[in-house]
N, CA, C and O atoms as CSV, one atom per row, in Angstrom:
chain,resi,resn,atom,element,x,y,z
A,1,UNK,N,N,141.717,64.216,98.192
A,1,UNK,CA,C,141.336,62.871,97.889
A,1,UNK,C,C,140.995,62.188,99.200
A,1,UNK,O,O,141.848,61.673,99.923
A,2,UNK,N,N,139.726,62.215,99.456
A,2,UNK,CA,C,139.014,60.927,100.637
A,2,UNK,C,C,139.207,59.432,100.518
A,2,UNK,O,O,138.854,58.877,99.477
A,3,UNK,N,N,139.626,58.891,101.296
A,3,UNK,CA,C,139.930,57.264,101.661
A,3,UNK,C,C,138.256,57.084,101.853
A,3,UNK,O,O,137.409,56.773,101.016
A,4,UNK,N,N,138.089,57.482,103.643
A,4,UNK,CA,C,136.474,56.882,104.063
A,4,UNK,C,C,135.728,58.120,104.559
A,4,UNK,O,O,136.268,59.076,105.115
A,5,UNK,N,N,134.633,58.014,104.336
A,5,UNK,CA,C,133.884,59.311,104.985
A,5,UNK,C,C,134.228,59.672,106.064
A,5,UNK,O,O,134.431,60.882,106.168
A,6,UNK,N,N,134.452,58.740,107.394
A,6,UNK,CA,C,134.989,59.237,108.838
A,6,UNK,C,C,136.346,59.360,108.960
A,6,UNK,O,O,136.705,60.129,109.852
A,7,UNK,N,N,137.223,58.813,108.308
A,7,UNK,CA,C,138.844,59.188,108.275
A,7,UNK,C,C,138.942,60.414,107.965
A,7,UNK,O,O,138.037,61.197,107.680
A,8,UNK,N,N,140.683,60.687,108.053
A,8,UNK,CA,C,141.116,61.966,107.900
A,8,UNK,C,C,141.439,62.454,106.748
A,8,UNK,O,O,142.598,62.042,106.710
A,9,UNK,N,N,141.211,63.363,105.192
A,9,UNK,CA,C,141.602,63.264,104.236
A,9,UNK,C,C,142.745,63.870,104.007
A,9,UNK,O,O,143.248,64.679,104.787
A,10,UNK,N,N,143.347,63.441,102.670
A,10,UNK,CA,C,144.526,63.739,102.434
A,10,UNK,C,C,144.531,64.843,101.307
A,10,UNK,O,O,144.186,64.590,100.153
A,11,UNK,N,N,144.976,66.167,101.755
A,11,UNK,CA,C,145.045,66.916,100.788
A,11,UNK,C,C,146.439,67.603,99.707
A,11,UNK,O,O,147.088,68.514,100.222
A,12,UNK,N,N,146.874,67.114,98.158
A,12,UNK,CA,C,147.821,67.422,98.116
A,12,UNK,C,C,147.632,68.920,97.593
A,12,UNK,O,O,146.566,69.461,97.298
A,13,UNK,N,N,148.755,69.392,97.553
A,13,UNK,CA,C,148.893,71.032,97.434
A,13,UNK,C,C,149.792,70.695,96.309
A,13,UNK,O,O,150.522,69.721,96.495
A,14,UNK,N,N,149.866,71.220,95.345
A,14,UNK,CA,C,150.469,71.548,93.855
A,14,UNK,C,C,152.053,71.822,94.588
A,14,UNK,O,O,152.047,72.543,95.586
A,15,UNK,N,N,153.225,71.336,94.175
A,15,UNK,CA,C,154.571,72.347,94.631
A,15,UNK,C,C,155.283,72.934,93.671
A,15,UNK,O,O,155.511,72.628,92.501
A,16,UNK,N,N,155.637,73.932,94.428
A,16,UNK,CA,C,156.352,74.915,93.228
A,16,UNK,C,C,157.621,74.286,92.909
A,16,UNK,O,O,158.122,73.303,93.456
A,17,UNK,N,N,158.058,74.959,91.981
A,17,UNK,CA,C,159.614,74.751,91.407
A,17,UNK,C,C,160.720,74.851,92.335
A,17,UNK,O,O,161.663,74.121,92.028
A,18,UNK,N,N,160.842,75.385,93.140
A,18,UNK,CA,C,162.057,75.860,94.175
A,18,UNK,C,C,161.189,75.658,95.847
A,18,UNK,O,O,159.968,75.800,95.922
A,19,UNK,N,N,161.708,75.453,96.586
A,19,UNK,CA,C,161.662,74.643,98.265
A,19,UNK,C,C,161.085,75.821,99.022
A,19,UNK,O,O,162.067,76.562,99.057
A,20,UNK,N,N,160.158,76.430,99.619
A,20,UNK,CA,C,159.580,77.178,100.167
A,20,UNK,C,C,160.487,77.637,101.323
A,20,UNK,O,O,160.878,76.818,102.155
A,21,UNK,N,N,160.833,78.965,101.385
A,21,UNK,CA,C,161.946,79.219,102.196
A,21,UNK,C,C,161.373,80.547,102.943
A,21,UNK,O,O,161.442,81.552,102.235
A,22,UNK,N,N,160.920,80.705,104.004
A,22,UNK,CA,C,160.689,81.425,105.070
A,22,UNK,C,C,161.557,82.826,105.431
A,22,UNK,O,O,162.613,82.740,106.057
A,23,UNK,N,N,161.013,84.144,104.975
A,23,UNK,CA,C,161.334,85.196,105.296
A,23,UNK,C,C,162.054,85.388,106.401
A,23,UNK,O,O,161.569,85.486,107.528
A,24,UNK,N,N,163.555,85.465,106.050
A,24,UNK,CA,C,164.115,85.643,107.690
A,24,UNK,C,C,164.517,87.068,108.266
A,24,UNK,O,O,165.459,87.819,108.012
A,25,UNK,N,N,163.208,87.168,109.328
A,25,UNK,CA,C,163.824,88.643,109.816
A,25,UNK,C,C,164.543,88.490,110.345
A,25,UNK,O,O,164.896,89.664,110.234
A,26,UNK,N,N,165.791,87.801,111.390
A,26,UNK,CA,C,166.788,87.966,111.839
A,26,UNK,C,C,167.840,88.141,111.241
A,26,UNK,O,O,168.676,88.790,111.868
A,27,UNK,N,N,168.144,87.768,110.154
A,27,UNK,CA,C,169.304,88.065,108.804
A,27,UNK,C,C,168.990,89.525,108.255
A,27,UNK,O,O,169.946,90.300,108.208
A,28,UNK,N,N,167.672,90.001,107.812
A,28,UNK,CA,C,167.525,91.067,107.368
A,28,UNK,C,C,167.878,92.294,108.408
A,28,UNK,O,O,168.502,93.341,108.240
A,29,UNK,N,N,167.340,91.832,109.336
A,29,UNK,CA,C,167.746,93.040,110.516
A,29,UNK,C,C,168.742,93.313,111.045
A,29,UNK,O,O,168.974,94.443,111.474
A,30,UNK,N,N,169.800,92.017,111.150
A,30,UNK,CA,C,171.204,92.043,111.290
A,30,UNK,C,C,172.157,92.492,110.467
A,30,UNK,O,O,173.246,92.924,110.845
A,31,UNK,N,N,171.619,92.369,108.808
A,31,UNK,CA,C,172.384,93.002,107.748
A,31,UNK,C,C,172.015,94.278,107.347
A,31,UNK,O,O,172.523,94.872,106.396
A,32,UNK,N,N,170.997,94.771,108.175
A,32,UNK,CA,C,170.258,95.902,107.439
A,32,UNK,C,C,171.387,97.360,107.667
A,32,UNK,O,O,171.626,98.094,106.708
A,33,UNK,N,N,171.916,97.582,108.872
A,33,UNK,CA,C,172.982,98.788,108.876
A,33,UNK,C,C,174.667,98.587,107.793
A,33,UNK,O,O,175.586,99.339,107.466
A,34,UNK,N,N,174.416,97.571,107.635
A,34,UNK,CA,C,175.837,97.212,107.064
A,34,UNK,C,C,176.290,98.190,105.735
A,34,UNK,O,O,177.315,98.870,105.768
A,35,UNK,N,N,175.382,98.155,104.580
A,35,UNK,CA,C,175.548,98.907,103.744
A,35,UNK,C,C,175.617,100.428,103.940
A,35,UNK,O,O,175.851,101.252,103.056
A,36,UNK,N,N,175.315,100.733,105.578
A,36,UNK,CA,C,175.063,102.288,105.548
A,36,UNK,C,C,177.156,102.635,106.386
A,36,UNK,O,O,177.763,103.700,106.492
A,37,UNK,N,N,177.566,101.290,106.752
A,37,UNK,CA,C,178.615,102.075,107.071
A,37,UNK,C,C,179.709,101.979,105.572
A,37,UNK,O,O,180.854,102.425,105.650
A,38,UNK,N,N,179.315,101.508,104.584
A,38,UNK,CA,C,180.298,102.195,103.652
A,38,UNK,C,C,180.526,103.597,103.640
A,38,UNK,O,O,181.425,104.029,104.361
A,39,UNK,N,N,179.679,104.590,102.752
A,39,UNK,CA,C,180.029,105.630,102.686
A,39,UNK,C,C,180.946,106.601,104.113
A,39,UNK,O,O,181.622,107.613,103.925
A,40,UNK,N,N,180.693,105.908,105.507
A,40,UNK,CA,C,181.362,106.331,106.634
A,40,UNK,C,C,182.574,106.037,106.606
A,40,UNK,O,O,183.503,106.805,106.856
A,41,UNK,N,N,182.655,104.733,106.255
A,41,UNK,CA,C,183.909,104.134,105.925
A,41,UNK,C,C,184.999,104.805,104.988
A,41,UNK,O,O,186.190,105.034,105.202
A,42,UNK,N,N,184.155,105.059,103.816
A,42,UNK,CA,C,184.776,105.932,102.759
A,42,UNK,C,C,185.161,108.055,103.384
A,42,UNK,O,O,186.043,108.822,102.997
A,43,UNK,N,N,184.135,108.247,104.317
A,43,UNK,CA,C,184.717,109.609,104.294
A,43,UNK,C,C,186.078,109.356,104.976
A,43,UNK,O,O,187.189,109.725,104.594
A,44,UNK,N,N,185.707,108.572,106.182
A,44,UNK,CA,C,186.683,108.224,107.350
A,44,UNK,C,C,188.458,107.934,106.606
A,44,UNK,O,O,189.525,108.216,107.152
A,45,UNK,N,N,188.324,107.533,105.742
A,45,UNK,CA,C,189.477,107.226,104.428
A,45,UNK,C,C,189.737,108.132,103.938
A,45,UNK,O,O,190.897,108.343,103.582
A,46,UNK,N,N,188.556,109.170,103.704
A,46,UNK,CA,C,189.758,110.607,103.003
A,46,UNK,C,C,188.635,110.580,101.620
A,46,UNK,O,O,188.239,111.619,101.093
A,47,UNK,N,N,188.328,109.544,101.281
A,47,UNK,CA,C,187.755,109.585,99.797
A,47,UNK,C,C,186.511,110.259,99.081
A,47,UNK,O,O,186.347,110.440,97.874
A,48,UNK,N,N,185.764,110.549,100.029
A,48,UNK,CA,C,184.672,111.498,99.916
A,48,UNK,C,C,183.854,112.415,101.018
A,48,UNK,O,O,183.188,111.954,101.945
A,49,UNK,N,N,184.001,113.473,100.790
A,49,UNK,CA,C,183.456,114.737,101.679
A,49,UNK,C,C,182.225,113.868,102.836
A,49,UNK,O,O,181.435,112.966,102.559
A,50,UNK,N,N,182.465,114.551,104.129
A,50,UNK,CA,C,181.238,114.138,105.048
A,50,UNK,C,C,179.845,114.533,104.429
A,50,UNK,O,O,179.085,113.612,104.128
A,51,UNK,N,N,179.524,115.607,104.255
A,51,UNK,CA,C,178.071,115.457,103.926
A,51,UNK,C,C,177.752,114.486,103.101
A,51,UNK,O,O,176.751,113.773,103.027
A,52,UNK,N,N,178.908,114.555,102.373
A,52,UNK,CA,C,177.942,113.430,100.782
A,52,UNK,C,C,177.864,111.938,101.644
A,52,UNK,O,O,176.920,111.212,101.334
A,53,UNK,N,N,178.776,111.461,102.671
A,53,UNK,CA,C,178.755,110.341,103.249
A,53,UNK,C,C,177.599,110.400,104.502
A,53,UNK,O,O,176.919,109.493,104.983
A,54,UNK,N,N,177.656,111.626,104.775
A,54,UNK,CA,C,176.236,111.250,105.793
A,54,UNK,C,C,174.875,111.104,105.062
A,54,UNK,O,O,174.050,110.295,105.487
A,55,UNK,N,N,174.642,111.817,104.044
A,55,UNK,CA,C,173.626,111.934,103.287
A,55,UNK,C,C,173.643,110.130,102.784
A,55,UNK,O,O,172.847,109.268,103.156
A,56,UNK,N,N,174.799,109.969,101.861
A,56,UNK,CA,C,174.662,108.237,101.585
A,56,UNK,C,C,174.507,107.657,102.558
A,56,UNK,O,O,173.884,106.635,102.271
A,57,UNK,N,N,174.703,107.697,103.548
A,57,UNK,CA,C,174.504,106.769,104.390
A,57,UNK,C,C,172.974,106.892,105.290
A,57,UNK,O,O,172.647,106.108,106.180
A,58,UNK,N,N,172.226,107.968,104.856
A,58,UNK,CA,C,171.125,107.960,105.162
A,58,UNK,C,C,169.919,107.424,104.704
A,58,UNK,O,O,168.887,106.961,105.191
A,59,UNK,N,N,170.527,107.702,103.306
A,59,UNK,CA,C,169.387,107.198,102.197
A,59,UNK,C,C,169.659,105.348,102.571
A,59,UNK,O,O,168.843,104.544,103.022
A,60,UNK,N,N,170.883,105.167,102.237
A,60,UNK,CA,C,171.116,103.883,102.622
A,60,UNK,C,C,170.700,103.054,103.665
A,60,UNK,O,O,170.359,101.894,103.430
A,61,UNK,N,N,170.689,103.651,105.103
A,61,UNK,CA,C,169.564,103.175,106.041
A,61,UNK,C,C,168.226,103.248,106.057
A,61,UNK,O,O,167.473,102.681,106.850
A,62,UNK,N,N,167.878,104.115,104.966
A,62,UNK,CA,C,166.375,104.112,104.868
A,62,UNK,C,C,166.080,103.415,104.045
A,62,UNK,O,O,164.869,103.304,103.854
A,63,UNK,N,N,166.811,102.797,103.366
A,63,UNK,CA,C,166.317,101.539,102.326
A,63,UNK,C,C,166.308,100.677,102.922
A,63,UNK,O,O,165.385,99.878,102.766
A,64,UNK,N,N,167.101,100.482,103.673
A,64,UNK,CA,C,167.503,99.003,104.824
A,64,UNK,C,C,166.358,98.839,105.721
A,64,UNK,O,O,165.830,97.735,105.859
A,65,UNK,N,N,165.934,99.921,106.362
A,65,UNK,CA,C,164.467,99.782,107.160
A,65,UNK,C,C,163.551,99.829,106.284
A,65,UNK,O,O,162.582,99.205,106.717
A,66,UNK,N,N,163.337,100.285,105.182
A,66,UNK,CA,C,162.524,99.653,104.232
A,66,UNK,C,C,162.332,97.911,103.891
A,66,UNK,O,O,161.309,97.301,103.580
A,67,UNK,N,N,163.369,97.544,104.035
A,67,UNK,CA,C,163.378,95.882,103.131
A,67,UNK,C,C,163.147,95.348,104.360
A,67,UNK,O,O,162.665,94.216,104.351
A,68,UNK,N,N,163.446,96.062,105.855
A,68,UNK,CA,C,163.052,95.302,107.072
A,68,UNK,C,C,161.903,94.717,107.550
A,68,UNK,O,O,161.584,93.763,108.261
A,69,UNK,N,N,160.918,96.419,106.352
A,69,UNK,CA,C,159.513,96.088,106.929
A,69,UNK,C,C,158.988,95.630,106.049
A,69,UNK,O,O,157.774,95.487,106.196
A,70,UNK,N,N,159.555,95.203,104.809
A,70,UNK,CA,C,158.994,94.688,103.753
A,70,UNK,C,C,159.200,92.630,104.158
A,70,UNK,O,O,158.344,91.793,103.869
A,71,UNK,N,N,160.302,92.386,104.727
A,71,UNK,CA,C,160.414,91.449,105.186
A,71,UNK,C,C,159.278,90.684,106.344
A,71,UNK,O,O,158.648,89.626,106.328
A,72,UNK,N,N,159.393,91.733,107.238
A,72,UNK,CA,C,158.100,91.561,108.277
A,72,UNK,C,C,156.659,91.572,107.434
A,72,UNK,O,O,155.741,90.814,107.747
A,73,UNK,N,N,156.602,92.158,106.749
A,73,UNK,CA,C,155.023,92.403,106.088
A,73,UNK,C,C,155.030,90.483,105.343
A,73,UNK,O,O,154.228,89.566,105.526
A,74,UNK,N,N,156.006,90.536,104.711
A,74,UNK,CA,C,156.109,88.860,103.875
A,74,UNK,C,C,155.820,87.439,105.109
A,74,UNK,O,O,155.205,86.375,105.035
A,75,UNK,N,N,156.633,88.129,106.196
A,75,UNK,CA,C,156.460,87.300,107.173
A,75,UNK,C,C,155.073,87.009,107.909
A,75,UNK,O,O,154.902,86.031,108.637
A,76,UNK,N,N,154.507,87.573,107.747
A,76,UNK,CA,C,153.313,87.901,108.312
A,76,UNK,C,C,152.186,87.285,107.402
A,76,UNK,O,O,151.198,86.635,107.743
A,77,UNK,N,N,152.556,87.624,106.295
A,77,UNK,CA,C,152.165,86.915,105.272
A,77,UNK,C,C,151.624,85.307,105.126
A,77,UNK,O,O,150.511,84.787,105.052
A,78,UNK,N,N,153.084,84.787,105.126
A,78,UNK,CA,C,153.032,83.516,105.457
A,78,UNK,C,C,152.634,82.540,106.708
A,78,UNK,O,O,152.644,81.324,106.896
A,79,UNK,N,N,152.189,83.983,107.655
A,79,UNK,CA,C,151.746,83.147,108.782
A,79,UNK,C,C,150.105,83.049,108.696
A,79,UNK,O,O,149.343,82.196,109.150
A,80,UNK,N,N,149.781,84.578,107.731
A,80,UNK,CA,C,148.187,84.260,107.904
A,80,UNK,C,C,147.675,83.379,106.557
A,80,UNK,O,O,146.480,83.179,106.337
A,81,UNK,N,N,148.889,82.826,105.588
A,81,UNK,CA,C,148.561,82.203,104.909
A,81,UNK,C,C,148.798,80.698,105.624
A,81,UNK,O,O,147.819,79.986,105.398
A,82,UNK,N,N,149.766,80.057,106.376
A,82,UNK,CA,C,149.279,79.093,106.985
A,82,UNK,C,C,148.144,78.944,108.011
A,82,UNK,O,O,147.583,77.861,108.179
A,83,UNK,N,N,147.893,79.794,108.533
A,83,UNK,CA,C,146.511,80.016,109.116
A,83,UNK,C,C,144.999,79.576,108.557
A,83,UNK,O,O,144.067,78.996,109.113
A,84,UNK,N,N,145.165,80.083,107.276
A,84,UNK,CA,C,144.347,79.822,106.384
A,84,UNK,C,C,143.726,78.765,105.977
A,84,UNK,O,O,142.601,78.436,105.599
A,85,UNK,N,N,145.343,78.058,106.253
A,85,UNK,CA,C,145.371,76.304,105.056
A,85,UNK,C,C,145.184,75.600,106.378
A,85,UNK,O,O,145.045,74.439,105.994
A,86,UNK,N,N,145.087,75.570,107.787
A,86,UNK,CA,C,144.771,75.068,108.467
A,86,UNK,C,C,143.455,75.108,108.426
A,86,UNK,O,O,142.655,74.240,108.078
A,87,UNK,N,N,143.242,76.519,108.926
A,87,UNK,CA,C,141.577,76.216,108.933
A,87,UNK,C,C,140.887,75.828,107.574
A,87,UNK,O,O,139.997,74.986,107.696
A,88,UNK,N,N,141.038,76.107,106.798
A,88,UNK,CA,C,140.134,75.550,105.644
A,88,UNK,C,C,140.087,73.781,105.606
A,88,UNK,O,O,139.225,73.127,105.019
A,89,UNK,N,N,141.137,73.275,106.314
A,89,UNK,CA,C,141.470,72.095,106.174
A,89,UNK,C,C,141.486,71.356,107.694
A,89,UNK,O,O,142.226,70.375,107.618
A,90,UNK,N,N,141.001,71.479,108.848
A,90,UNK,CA,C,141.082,71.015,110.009
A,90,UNK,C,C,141.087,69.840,110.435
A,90,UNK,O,O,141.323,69.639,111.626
A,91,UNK,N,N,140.719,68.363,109.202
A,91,UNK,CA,C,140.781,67.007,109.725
A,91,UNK,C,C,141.726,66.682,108.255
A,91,UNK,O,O,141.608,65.557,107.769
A,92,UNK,N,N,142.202,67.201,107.906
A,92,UNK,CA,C,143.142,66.646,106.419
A,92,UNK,C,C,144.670,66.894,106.756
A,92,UNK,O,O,145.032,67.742,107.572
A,93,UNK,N,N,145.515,66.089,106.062
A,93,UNK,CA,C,146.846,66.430,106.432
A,93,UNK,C,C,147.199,67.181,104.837
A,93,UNK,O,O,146.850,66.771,103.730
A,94,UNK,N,N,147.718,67.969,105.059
A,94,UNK,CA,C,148.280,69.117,104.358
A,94,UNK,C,C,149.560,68.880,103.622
A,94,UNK,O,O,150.593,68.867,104.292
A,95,UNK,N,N,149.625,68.692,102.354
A,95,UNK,CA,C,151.532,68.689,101.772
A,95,UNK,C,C,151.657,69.704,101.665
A,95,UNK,O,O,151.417,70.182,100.556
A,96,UNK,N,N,152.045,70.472,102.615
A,96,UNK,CA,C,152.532,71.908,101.385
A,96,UNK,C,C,153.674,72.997,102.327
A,96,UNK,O,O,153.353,73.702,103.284
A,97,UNK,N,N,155.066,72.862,101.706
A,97,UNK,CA,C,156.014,73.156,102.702
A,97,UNK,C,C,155.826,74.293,103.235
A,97,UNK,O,O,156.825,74.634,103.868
A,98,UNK,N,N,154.694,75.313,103.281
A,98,UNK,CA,C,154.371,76.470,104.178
A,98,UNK,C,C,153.910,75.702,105.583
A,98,UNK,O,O,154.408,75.861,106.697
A,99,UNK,N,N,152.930,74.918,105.245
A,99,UNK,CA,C,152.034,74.252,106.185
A,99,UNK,C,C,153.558,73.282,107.557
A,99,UNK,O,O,153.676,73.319,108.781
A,100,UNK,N,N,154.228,72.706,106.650
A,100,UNK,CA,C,155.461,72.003,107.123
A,100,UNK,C,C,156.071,73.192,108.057
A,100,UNK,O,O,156.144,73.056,109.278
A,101,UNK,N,N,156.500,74.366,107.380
A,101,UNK,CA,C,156.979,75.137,108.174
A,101,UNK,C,C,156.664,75.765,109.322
A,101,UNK,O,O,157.336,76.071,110.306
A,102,UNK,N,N,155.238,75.943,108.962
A,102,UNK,CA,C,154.477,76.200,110.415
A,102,UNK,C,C,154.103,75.409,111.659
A,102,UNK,O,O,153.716,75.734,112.782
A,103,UNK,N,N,154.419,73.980,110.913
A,103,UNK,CA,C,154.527,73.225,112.063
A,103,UNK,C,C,155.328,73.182,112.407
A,103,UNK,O,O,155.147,73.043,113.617
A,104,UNK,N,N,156.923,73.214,112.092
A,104,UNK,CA,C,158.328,73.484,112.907
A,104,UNK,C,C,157.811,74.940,113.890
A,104,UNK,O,O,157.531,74.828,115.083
A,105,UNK,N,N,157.760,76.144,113.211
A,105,UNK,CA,C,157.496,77.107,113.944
A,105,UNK,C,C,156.687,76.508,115.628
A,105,UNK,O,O,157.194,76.610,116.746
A,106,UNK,N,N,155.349,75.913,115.274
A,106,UNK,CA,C,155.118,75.794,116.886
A,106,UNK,C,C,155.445,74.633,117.105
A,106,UNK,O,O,154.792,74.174,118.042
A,107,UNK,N,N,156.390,73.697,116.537
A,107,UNK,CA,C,157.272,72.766,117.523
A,107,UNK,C,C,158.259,73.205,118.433
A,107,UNK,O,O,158.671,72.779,119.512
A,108,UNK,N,N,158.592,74.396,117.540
A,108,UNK,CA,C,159.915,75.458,118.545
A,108,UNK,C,C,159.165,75.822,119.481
A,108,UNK,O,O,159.621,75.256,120.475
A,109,UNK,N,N,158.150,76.519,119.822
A,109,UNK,CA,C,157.533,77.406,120.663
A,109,UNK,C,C,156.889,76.505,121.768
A,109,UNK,O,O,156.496,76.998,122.826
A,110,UNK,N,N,156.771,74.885,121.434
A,110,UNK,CA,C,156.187,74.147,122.500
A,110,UNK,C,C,157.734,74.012,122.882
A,110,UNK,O,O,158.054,74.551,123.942
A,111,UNK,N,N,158.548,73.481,122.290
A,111,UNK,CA,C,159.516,72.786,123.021
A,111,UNK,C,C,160.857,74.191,123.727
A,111,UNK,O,O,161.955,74.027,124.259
A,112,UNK,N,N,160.191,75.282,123.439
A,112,UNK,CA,C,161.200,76.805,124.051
A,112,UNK,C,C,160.427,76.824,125.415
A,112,UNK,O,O,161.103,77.099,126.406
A,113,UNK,N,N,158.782,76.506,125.625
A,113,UNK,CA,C,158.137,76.732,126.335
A,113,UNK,C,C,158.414,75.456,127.227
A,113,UNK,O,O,158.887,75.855,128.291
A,114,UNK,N,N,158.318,74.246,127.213
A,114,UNK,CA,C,158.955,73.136,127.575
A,114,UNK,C,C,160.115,73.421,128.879
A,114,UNK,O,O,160.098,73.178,130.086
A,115,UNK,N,N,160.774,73.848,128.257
A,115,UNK,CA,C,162.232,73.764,128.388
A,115,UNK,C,C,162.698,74.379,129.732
A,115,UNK,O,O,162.034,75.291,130.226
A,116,UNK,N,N,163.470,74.060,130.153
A,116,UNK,CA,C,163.640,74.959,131.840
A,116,UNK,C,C,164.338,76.001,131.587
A,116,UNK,O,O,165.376,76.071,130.928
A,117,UNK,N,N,163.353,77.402,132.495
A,117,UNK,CA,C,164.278,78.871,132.185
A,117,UNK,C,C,165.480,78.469,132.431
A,117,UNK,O,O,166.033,77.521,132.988
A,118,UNK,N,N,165.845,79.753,131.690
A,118,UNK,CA,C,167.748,79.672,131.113
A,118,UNK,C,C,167.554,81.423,131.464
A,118,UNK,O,O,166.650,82.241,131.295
A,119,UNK,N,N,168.851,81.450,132.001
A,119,UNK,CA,C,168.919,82.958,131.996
A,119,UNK,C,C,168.795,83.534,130.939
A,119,UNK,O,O,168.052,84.515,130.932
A,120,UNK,N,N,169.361,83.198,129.895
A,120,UNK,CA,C,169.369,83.793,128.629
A,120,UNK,C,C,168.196,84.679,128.373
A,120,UNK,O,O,167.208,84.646,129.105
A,121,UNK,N,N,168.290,85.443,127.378
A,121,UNK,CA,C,167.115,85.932,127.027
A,121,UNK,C,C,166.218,85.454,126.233
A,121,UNK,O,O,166.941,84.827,125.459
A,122,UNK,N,N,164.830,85.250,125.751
A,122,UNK,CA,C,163.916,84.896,125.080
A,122,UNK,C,C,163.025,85.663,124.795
A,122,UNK,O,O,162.382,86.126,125.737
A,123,UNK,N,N,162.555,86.198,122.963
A,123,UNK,CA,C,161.659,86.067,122.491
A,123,UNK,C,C,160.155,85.939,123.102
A,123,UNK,O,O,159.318,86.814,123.326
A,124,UNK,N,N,160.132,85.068,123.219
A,124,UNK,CA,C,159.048,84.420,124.275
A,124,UNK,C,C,158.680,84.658,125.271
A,124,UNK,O,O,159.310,84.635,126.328
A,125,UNK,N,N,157.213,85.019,125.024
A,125,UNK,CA,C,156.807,85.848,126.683
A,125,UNK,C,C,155.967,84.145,127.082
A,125,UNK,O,O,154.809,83.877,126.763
A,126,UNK,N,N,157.087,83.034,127.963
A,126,UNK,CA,C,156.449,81.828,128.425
A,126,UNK,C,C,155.370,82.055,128.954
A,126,UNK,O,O,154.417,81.619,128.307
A,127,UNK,N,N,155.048,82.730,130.175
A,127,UNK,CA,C,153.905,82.857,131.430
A,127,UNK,C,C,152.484,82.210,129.985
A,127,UNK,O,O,151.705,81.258,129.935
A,128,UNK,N,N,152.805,83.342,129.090
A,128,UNK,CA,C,151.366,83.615,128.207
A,128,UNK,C,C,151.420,82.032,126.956
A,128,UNK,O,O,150.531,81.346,126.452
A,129,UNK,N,N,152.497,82.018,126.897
A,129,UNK,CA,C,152.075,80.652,125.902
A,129,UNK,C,C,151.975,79.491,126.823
A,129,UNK,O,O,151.189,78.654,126.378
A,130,UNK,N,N,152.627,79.088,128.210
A,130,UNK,CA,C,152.044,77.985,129.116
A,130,UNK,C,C,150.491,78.345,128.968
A,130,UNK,O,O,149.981,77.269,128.654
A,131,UNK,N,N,149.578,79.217,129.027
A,131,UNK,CA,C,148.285,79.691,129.325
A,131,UNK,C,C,147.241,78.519,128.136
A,131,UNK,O,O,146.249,77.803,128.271
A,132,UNK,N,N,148.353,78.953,126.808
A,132,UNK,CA,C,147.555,78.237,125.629
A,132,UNK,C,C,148.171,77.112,125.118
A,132,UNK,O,O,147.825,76.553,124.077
A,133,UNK,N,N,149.147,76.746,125.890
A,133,UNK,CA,C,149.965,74.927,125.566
A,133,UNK,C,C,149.086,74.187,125.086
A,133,UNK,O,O,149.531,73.461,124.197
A,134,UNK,N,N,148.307,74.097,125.241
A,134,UNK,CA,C,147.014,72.692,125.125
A,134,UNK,C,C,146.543,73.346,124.046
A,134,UNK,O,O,146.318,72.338,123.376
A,135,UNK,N,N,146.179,74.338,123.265
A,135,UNK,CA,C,145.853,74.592,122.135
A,135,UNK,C,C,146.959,74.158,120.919
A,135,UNK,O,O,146.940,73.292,120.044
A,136,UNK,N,N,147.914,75.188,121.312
A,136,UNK,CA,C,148.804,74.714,120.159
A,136,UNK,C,C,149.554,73.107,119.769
A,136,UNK,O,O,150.192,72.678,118.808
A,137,UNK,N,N,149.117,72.576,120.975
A,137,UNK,CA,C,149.453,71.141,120.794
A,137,UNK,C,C,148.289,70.497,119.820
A,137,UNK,O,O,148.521,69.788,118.841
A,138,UNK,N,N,147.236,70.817,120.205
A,138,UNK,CA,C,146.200,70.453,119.254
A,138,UNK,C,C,146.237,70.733,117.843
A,138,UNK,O,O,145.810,70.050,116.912
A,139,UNK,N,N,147.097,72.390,117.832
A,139,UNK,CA,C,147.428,72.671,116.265
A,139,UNK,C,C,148.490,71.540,115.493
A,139,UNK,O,O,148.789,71.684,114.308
């Protein structure tokens, strides 16, 4: 819906039933070995023979790196789908809590980049996003 031909338009996006909630690979990847130390757990107890517990516990990690990369693939997802809704839309403001989310995403990444090194470790290769600061501020 356009106000004036030279203003910025306002575009609403339909919302779903439930709050748009962002694929978290850090939960998935952190929980992903957990289910494989049961059956270890269980031989280690007496309760079932090692092979059958190494074998469960194999299949079991291979499901877990399964849902890891199924997570990443979703994630990825949602980034080239906000990608999308930007560009299709470059002077309109956007309702639509993907679009919301992606703007937190590079509010973090200006204000991680911002921020004075910390020993800590980071994600973030800074040198290369100082390079494109002035872009993503524009995003």
């Amino acid at each position: 819906m356009a106000t004036d031909p030279g203003t910025t338009r306002r575009i609403d996006v339909p919302r779903a039933s439930e709050p748009f909630r962002p694929p978290r690979l850090g939960r998935a990847t952190l929980l992903a070995p957990v289910p494989s130390l049961v059956p270890l757990t269980l031989c280690a107890a007496g309760m079932i023979p090692a092979v059958q517990a190494i074998l469960a516990s194999g299949v079991l990690a291979a499901i877990a790196g399964a849902h890891v990369g199924y997570v990443r693939f979703e994630l990825w997802r949602c980034r080239r789908l906000a990608d999308r809704l930007l560009l299709a839309h470059p002077h309109g403001e956007i309702r639509s809590p993907l679009a919301a989310r992606f703007v937190q995403w590079i509010g973090a990444i200006i204000r991680e980049t911002e921020r004075p090194t910390r020993l800590t470790w980071s994600p973030l290769n800074r040198a290369v996003v100082r390079d494109s600061l002035f872009l993503l501020r524009r995003l």
